[in-house]
N, C-alpha and C positions, 0 to 999 in steps of 0.2 A: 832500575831494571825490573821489570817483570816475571812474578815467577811462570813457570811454568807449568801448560792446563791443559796438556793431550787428550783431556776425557771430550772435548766441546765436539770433536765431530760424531759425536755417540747422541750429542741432545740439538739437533739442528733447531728447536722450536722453543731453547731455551736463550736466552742474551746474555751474552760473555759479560756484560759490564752491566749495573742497575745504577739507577741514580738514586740517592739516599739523601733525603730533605733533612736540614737541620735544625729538628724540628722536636721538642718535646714528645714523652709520652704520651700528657694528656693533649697536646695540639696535636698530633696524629688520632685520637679518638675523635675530638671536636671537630675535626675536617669531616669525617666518615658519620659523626651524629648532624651535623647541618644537613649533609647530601641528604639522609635519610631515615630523619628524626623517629618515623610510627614504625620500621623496623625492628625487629623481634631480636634483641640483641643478645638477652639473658632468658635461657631457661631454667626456672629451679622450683622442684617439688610442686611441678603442674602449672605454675605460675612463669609467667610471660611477662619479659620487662621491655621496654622496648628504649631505643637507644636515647629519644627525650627523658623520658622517667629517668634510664640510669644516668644523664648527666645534671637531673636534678638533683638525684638523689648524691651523688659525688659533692655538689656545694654544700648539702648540708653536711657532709663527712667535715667538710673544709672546714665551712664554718663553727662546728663543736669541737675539731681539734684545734683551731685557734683560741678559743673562747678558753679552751687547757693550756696557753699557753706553746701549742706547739708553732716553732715558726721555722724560716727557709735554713736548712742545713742540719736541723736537726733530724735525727734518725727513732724513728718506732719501729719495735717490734713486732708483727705480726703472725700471732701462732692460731691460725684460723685452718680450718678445711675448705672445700672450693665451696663456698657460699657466695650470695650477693656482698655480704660486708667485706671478704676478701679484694674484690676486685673494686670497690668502690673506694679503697683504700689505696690501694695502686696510683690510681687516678686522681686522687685528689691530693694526696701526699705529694706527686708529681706537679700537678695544678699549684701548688705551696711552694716547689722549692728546697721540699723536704726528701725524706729518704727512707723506703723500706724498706726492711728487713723482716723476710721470711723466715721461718721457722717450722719445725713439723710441732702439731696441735697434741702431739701425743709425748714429747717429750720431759724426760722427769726432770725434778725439782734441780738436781746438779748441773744438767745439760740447759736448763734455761736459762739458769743463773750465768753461766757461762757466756750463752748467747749473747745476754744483756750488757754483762761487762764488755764483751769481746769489742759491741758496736757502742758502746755508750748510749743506749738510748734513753729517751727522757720518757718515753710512755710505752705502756704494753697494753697491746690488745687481745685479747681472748676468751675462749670459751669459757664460760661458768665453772663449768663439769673441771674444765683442766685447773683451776682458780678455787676452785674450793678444796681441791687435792690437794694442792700445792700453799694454801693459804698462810698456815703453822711455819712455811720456810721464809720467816720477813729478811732474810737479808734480797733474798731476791729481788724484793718489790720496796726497798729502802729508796727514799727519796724519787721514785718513778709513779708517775700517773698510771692507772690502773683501769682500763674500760672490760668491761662483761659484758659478752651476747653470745646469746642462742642461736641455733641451727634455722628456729621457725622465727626470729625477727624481722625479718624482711618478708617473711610471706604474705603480708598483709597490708598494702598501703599506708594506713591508718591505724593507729595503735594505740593502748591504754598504756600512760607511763607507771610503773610499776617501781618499787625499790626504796629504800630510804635516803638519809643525806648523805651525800658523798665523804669519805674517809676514806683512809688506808686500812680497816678494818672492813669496809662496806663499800667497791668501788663505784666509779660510774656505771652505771646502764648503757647499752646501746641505746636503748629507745628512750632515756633522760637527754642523753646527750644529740640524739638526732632531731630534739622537742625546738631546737632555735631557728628561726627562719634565716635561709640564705640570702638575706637580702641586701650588705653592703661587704659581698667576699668578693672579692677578685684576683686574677691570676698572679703572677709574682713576677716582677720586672724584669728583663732579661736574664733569665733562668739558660744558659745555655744548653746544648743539647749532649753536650760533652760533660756535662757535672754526674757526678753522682745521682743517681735515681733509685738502685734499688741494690739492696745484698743479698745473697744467696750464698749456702753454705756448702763448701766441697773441703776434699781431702786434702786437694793440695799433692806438694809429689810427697808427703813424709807421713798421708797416713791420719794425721792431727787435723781437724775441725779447720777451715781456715773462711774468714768471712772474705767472699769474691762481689767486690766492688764492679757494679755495671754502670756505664752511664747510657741515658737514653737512644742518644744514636747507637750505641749497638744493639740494644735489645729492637727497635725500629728497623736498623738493618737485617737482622734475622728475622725478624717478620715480614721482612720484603721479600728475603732470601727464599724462604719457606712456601711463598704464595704462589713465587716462581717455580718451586719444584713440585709443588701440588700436581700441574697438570690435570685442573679440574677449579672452574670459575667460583672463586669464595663466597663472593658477593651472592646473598639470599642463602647459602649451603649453611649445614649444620654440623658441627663440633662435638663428640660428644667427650665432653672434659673430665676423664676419670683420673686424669694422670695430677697428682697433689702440684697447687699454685707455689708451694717453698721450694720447688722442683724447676730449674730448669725451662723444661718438656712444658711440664702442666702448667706455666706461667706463661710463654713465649707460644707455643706451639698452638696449644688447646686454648688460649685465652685472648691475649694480645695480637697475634698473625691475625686470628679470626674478624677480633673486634674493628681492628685497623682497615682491614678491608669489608666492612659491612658485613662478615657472617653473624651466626648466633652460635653461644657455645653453651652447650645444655649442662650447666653443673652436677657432678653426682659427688656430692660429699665424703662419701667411702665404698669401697669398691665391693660388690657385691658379683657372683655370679647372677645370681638372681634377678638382685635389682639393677645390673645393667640389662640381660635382656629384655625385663620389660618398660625399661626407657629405650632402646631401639625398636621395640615392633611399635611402642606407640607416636616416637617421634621420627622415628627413619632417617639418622644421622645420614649426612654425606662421607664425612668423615671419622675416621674410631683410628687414635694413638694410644699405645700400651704398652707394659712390658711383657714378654712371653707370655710369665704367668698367667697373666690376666687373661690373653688368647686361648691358653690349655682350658684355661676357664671356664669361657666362653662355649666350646666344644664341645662340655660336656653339660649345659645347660639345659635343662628341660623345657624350660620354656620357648627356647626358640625353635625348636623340631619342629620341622614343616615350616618356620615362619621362613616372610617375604625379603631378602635381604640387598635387594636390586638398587635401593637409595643408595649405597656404600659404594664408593667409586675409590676411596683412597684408605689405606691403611698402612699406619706406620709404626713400627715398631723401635723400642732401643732399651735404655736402661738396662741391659745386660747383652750375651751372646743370645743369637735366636740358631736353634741345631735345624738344620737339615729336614729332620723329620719331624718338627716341629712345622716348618714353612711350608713341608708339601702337604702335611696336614691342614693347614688353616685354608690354606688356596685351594684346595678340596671340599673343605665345607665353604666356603666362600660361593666357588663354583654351585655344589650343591644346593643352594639355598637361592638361587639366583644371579649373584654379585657378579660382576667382571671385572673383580678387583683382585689384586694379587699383593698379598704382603711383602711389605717395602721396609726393608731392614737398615735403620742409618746409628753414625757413631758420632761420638761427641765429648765436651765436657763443660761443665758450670764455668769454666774461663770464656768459655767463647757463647757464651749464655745456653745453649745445647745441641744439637744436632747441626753438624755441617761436612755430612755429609752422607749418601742417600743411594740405597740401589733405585737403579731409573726404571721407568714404569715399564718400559721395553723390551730392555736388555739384564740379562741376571748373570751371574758370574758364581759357581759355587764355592761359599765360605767365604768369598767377599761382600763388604760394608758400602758397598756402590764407589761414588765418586763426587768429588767436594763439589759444594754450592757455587753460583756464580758469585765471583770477586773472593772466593775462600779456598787458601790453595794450601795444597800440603805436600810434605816431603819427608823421605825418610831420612836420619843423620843417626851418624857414629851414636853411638852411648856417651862415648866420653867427650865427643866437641861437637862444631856445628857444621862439619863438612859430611854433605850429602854421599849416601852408598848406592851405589849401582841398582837398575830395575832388578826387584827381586831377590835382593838382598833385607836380612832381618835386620832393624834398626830401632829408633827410638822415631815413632809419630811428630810432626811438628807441624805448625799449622801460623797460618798470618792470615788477615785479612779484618774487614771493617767490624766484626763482632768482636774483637777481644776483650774483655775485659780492663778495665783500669787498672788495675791491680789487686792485692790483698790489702786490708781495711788493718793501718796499722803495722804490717810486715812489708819493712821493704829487701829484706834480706832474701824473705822466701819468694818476693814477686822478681829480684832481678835474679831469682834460680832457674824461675820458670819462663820469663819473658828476655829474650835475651836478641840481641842485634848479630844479625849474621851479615857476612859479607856483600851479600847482594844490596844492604842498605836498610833492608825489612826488618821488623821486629818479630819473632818468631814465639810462640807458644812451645814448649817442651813440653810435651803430656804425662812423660812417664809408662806409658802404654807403649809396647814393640811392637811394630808389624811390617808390612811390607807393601811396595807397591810395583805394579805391574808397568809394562811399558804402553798401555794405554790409560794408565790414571787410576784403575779400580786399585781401590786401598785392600789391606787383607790386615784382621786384628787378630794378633798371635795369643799375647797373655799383658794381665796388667803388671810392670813392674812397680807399682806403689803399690801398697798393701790394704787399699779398700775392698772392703769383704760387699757386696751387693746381692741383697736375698729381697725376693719376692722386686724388684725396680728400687728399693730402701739402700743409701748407702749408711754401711753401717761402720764407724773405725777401732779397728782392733785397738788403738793407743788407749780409747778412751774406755775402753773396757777395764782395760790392762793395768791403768792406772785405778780403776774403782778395786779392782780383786786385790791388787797391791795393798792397800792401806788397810785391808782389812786384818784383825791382826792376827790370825790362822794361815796368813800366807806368807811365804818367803819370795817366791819369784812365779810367773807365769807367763803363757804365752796363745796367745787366741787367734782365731785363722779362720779362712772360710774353706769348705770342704765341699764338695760336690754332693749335688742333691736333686734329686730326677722331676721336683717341682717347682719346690723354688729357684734350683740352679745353683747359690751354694745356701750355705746355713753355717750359722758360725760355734765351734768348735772350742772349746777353753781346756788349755793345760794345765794345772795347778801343781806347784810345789809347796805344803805344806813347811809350815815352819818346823825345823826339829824338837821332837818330845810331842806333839799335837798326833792325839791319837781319836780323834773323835770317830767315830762309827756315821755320824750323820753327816758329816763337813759337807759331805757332794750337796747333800739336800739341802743343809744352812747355805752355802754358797750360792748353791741357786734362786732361793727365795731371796738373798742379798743382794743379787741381779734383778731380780722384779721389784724390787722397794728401792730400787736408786738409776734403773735405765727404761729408757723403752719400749716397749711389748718386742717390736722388732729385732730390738737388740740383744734381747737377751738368750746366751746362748744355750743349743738346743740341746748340747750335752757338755759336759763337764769333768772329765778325768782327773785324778790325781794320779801324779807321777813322780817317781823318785827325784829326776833330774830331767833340766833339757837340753836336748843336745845341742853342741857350739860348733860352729866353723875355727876354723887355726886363729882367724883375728877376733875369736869370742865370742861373736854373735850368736845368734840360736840362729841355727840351722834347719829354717824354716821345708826345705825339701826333704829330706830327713825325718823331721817331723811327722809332715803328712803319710812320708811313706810308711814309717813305724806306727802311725797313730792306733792300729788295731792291736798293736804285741805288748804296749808299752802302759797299757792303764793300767790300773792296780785294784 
């Protein structure tokens, strides 16, 4: 039986059903590089790659992680920013048979080591800068191949190879290892479309890091999904891809949607107020995905005053709530600038690889999150089972459809928490997020009931904080939360109960810097109290509402 999708008569010019080929990552690139080989597929740092170059340059990815040994099933790591090597890894990893896994480039030595175990990888790819921080921590990089590149590696065709002999002390080079000619790689024999292709890291409903296993047809799906809801022709338009590739958003959205159907997605490696306006007045995106922040950002930019901003036909937003006076701000300077574009607010999660679901270009609804994708339906159910509440009624989000997820990489306790068979026959997503939906389909997102704290579009997890301050040994007990915050949206907040007799005068400030030397930049949180005690619910827990409401009476 069919769920049910009362939104379809709101989008006459959208197709209730899409057909979705079964069909590889990188075979969905190579379809769209044959159509249209001298296409400008990658922009970065002025340079222009066009979709020949980049699926040359994908074989030689191949062929140097072969040459390492890497073969179909195995899993790398990938802790890069939106560069060429990011996306040529995608691709050729997929081309292999193998398996990516993202990761943010910024993350400390504890969180990486984590990542690596979590997914068994057999190699790591990364920045220098993150590689030379992180070097002194060898268990990390124990028995795992090790590649280093630069920001400006790819900028250059042609390159000097640089570095000495390969070691666990001195790893590979990008550019050692890109030095082999692609001359006898080839694709990997019935690679399905259903296998595993790439990892990405979400909370999960408990909060904890959890690696969210995709296989290629979904992420393919959602890029089909996504090109349908565009409402504005991909093919020849441009991306401007600020939103990070370990993301969701910034892999699917800003990278893969675009690629898959012939656009170009302009990489910007980190997000600048600055240095995004002057890569839109010089390249005139079609399209610009973000989180609020980034918008607030945007608005107050000097650079773009007076500029022409008429190319922009699509703008989407997610990664957190977008407010009210947020939206009718951006769609004012949009207007003012030239645009006829209106900020398009959708919701989503790393399970269903990301947005699926979208206010439509038409129609807006205040405080709601639009209305699901085609073939992506969603329903509200009880908290406690799987039977659907009334329009308008508060409940728990749930969603089915061809993007879901595989599961969790390793947990199958936590995937049959979250993916669960409901009556109708479907397999449902429980997001852990409450909201509600209307008797025409538009969804409304209430609050999250998992406890990921999300500042600046960054999820950030309280557990894993909680367990860094824990082991330290000035602490007894602690409790971290995100707290509202008029820019970033929230900002995360740490409680600290001191061990008894521990009288240091400094603790906040040791505590803090003990947060910058083992998380983040993002993560680390933006204040720090100590507190006698926290307060518990009858069954013990900390009384996380309570908390926040006390949070001003109760530091010390």
């Amino acid at each position: 039986m069919e769920p049910k999708a009362p939104w379809r008569r709101f989008y006459a010019d959208v197709k209730p059903h899409l057909h979705y080929p079964e069909i590889t990552l990188w075979q969905a690139l190579w379809r769209i590089a044959c159509k249209y080989p001298h296409s400008t597929a990658l922009i970065y740092m002025n340079r222009k790659i066009s979709y020949k170059e980049m699926t040359e340059r994908i074989a030689c990815v191949q062929t140097g992680l072969e040459s390492l040994g890497v073969r179909r099933g195995d899993k790398v790591t990938v802790s890069l920013p939106n560069t060429p090597q990011a996306v040529y890894l995608l691709y050729a990893l997929s081309r292999m048979g193998a398996v990516a896994c993202f990761v943010h480039p910024l993350s400390a030595g504890r969180e990486l080591e984590e990542y690596v175990r979590i997914t068994d990888s057999r190699c790591v790819v990364m920045l220098s800068s993150q590689y030379r921080a992180l070097r002194n921590k060898e268990k990390i990089f124990e028995d795992k191949t090790v590649i280093v590149t630069n920001p400006w590696d790819e900028l250059i065709p042609r390159y000097s190879i640089v570095g000495g002999a390969y070691n666990k002390v001195n790893p590979l080079c990008w550019q050692r290892m890109m030095k082999a000619k692609a001359e006898k790689t080839d694709e990997a024999e019935n690679i399905s479309a259903q296998s595993p292709a790439v990892v990405l890291f979400s909370g999960g409903t408990t909060g904890k890091p959890k690696a969210v296993l995709i296989s290629s047809f979904s992420l393919n799906a959602m890029a089909i999904q996504t090109a349908q809801m565009a409402h504005c022709e991909i093919r020849g338009s441009r991306m401007l891809a600020v939103m990070p590739v370990f993301h969701g958003f910034g892999l699917c959205v800003c990278v893969h949607a675009v690629l898959m159907h012939g656009g170009c997605s302009v990489l910007l490696p980190r997000f600048s107020a600055e240095k995004c306006g002057k890569i839109v007045k010089k390249y005139r995106p079609t399209f610009l995905a973000g989180v609020p922040t980034m918008f607030e950002a945007i608005t107050r930019c000097k650079c773009l005053r007076g500029a022409d901003l008429s190319s922009i036909h699509g703008v989407f937003c997610g990664g957190d709530t977008l407010s009210e006076k947020l939206r009718e701000k951006f769609d004012g300077y949009l207007k003012e600038h030239g645009s006829d574009a209106k900020i398009r607010e959708g919701y989503g999660l790393t399970e269903c690889v990301t947005a699926s679901c979208l206010t439509p270009y038409n129609i807006q609804r205040k405080e709601s999150i639009g209305i699901p994708f085609p073939d992506m339906y969603y329903k509200i159910c009880d908290f406690e089972s799987t039977q659907e509440v009334p329009y308008g009624t508060v409940g728990e989000i749930c969603i089915t459809g061809p993007a879901l997820m595989l599961g969790y990489l390793n947990d199958e306790e936590e995937t049959n928490r979250v993916l669960k068979l409901h009556g109708d026959g479907h397999r449902w997503l429980h997001t852990g997020d409450a909201g509600v939906m209307d008797a025409d389909g538009f969804v409304y997102f209430k609050q999250r009931i998992k406890r990921i704290i999300v500042t600046s579009g960054y999820n950030v997890y309280p557990s894993q904080i909680e367990e860094l301050l824990c082991a330290h040994p000035a602490v007894e007990s602690c409790c971290v939360l995100g707290v509202q915050d008029s820019y970033k949206m929230q900002r995360v907040k740490a409680f600290v109960v001191p061990k008894q007799g521990v009288t240091d005068e400094k603790l906040t400030t040791v505590l803090l810097q003990y947060c910058r030397d083992n998380l983040a930049r993002y993560a680390v949180p933006s204040e720090l109290v100590l507190v006698n005690s926290l307060p518990v619910t009858r069954l013990g827990k900390v009384d996380f509402a309570r908390l926040i409401k006390a949070s001003d009476s109760i530091g010390t």
